[in-house]
VEXDOTOR-921993 format. One record per residue (C-alpha): x, z, y. Coordinates in steps of 0.25 Angstrom, whole numbers, padded with zeros to 4 digits, always signed. Each point is the difference from the previous one (the first is absolute). Layout:
BEGIN
XZY
...
***
This chain:
BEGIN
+0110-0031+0023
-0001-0005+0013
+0000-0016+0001
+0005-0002-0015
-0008-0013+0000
-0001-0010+0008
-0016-0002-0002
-0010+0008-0004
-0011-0009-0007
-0014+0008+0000
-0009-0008-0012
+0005-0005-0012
-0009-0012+0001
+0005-0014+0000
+0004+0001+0015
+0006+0011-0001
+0008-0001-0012
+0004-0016+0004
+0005+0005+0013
+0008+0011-0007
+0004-0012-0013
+0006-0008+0016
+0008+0010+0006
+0005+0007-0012
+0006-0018-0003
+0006+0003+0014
+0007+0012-0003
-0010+0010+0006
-0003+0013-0004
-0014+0002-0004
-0010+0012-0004
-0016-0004-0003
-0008+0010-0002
-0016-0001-0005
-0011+0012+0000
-0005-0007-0015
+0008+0004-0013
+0005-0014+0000
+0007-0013+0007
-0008-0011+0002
-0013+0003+0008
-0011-0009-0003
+0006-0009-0009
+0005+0011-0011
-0005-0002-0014
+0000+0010-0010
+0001-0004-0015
-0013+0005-0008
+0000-0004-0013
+0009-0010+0000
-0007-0006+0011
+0005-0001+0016
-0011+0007+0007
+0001-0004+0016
-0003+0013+0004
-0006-0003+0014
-0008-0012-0003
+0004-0016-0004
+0011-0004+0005
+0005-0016+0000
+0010-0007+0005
-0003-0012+0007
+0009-0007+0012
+0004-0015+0007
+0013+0004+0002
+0010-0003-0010
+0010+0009+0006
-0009+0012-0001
-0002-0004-0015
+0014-0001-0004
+0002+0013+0007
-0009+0008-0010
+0004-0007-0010
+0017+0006+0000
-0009+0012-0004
-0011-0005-0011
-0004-0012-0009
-0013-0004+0005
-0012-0005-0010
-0008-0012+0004
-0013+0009+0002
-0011-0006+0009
-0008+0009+0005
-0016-0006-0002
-0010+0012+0003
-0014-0003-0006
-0012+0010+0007
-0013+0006-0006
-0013-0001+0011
-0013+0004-0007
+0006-0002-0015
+0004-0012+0003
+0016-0006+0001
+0007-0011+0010
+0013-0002+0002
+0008+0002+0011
+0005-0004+0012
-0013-0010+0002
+0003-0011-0005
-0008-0012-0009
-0002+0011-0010
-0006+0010+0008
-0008-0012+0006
-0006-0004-0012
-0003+0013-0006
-0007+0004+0015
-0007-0014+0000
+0001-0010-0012
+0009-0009+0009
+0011-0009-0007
+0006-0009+0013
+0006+0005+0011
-0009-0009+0008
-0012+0009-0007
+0007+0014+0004
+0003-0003+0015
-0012-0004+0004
-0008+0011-0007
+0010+0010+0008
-0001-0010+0014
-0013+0003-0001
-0002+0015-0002
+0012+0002+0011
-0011-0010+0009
-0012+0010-0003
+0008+0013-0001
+0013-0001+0008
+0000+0003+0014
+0011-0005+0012
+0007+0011+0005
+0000+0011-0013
-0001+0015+0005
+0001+0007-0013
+0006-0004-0016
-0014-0004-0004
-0001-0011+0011
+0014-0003-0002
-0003-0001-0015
-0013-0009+0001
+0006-0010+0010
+0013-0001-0010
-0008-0002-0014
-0013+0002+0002
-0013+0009-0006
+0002-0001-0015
+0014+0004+0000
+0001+0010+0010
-0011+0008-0008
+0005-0001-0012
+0015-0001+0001
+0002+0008+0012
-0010+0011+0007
-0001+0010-0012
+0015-0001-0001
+0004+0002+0014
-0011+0008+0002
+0007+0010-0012
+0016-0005+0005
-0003+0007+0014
-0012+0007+0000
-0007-0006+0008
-0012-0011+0002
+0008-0011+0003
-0010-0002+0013
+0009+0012+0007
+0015-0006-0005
+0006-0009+0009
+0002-0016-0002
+0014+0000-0001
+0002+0007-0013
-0005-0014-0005
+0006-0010+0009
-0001-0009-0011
-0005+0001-0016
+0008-0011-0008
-0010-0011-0005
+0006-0011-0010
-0009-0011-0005
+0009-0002-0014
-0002+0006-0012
+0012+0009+0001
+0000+0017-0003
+0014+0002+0006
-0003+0011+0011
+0013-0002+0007
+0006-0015+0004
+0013+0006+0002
+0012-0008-0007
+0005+0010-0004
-0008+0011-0010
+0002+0010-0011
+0002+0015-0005
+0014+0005-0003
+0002+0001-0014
-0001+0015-0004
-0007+0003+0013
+0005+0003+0015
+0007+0012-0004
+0011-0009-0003
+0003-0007+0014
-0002+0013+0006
+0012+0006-0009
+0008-0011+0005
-0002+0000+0012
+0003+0016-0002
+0012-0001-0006
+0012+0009+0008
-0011+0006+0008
-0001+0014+0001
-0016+0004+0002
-0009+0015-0001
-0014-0002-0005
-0010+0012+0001
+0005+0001+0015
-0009+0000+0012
+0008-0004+0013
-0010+0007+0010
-0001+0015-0009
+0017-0001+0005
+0000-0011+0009
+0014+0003+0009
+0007+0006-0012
-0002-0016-0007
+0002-0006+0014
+0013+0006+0001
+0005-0005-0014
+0002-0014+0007
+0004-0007+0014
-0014-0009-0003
-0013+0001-0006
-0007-0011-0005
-0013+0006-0002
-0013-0008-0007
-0012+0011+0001
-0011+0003+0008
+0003-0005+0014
-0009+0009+0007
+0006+0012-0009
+0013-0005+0003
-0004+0003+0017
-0008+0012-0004
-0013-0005+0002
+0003-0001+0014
-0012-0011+0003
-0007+0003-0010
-0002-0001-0016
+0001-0014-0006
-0012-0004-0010
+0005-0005-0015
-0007-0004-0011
+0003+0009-0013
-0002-0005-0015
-0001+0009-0013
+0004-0006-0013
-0006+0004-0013
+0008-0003-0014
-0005-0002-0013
+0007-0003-0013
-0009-0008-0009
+0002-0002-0015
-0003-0016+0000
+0010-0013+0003
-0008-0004+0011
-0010+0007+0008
-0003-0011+0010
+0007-0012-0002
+0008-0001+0014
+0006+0010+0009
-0009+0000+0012
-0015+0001+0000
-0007+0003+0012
-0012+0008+0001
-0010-0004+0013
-0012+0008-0004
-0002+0012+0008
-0006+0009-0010
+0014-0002-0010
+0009+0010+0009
+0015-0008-0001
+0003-0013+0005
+0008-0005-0013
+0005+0002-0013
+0014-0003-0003
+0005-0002-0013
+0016+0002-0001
+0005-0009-0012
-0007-0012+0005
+0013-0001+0012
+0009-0001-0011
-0008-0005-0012
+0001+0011-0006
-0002+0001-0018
-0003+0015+0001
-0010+0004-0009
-0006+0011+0011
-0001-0004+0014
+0000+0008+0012
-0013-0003+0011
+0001+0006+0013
-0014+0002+0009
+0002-0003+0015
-0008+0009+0010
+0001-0001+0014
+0001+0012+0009
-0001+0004+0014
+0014+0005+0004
+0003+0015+0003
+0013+0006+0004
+0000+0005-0016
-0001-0013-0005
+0009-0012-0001
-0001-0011+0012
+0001-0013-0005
-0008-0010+0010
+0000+0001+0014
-0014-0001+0008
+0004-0011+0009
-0012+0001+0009
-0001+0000+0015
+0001+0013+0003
+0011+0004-0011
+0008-0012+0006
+0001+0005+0014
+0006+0015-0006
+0008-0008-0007
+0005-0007+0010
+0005+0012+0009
+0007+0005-0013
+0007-0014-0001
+0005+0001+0015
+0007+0014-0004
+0006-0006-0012
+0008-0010+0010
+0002+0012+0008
+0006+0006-0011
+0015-0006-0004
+0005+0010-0010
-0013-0004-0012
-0003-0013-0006
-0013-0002-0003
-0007-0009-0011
-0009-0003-0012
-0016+0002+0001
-0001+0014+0005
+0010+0001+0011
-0004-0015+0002
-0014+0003+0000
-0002-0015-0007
-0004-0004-0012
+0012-0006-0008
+0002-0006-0013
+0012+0001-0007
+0008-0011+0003
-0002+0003+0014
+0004+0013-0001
+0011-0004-0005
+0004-0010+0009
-0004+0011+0011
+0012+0009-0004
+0008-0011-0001
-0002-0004+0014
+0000+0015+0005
+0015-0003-0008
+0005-0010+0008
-0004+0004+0012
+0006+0014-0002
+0013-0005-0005
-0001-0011+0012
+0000-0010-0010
-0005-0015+0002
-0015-0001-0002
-0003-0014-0006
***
């Protein structure tokens, strides 16, 4: 069995399974292999009454480029979905991302003129010049009113931590629009794939040969040896064997419910701030493709410290995390036989169309290809 294929792709996430979709157009042999009971990763749906469920939490498709956009497309006809998150502090409902809705809902205000100047002067009396933490950072970006009742419960519950100990960068910037528009995302390019992602990842699957229900490390040489390459997309630190130490994640857990009503909530997303409600949001499934069920499926997000038992789904970019991640960065140079990407062996937050544009790039550069 020795070097039957050409790579072995460890994940089945949309890195992996693009690289693999790549070579496999170049005439490459490829084997993915994934520890879960299905391809996909993060963005697998599974099909509940009629209803795609996005099995580990919203997932929208949003990009600039057009090139990226055409690309999933070969794969799936994309809906005009938008997504336009509305969130629920102290029985009370704003829409997001702030904009002259939330404004006025916060304040009253109806101009422009009458939002800025109530922010300028809140980021005057609460902001302060050189932010050492997210709550500084927060208060000299939008000032008071906002920050409490938009963002410190919900971060507070998304990292579990007062926002005093989380560092400034994690919001380098909160987008703050003065019109009167809900769109979260001011990509061009936006929408759910029609019959849920399952279908671009099939596509891009199609010819590939791939394992589930396989863990790498319980017979890590045995899987190396299937291959001259691995293009691996876990844990960087478990990729190294720890040897600088443990990497810290966020984890999430995800509650379903199948409801007997049309319409629980009336959109897909709704955030939770409030400390004493446990989850962070409810999503409501049909709502991404404007679904005429007559059940609908709800799913209660809870955010989680991370164990080794638990799934890894955000890296903690602080300080301290960043300097171990820097010295398992150097051995990946080090090491020319692996090629490593996507969020976890990355240790970098990604959306999808940059995941995606990631593998493509990783593509090019292996196949020694022209990057434009």
């Amino acid at each position: 069995m020795k070097d039957k294929y050409d790579y072995l792709i460890v994940g089945a996430g949309l890195f992996g399974c693009v690289f693999a979709h790549e070579a496999t157009k170049r005439n490459k042999r490829c084997l993915v292999i994934d520890k879960r009971n299905h391809i996909g990763g993060n963005v697998y749906c599974e099909n509940t009454e009629g209803i795609n469920v996005h099995k580990y939490g919203a997932h929208i498709f949003h990009t600039n480029d057009k090139g990226l956009w055409d690309y999933v497309n070969q794969f799936a006809t994309f809906n005009h979905y938008r997504n336009s998150p509305v969130s629920v502090s102290k029985g009370k409902l704003y829409n997001l991302p702030f904009n002259m809705n939330t404004f006025y809902q916060l304040w009253g205000t109806k101009t422009p003129e009458e939002a800025k100047a109530k922010i300028n002067a809140q980021i005057e009396e609460y902001g302060v010049q050189d932010p050492q933490n997210l709550e500084e950072q927060a208060l000299s970006l939008v000032g008071k009113d906002i920050y409490e009742t938009l963002i410190k419960e919900y971060t507070q519950k998304q990292w579990g931590q007062d926002p005093k100990q989380l560092p400034a960068f994690i919001i380098k910037r909160l987008p703050v629009r003065f019109t009167y528009d809900n769109n979260y995302f001011n990509d061009t390019y936006q929408g759910i794939p029609e019959g849920g992602y399952n279908k671009i990842i099939e596509g891009l699957m199609q010819g590939v040969d791939y394992k589930t229900e396989v863990d790498f490390f319980e017979n890590r040489t045995y899987w190396e040896d299937q291959a001259h390459k691995v293009v691996f997309t876990g844990k960087v630190d478990e990729y190294f064997d720890y040897r600088f130490g443990r990497l810290e994640y966020r984890s999430l857990r995800f509650e379903n419910e199948i409801l007997n009503t049309d319409n629980y909530q009336g959109n897909a997303v709704v955030n939770y701030n409030d400390l004493e409600v446990p989850y962070t949001r409810i999503i409501e499934h049909k709502h991404f493709e404007f679904g005429k069920q007559p059940v609908t499926v709800i799913t209660r997000e809870y955010p989680e410290n991370w164990t080794p038992e638990k799934e890894a789904y955000y890296p903690v970019n602080n300080p301290e995390n960043q300097e171990i991640y820097n010295q398992y960065a150097q051995l990946k140079k080090e090491n020319a036989s692996t090629i490593f990407g996507g969020r976890l062996a990355e240790y970098k937050y990604y959306d999808m169309h940059q995941i995606i544009a990631a593998a493509l790039t990783a593509v090019k550069r292996e196949f020694k290809e022209n990057e434009d």
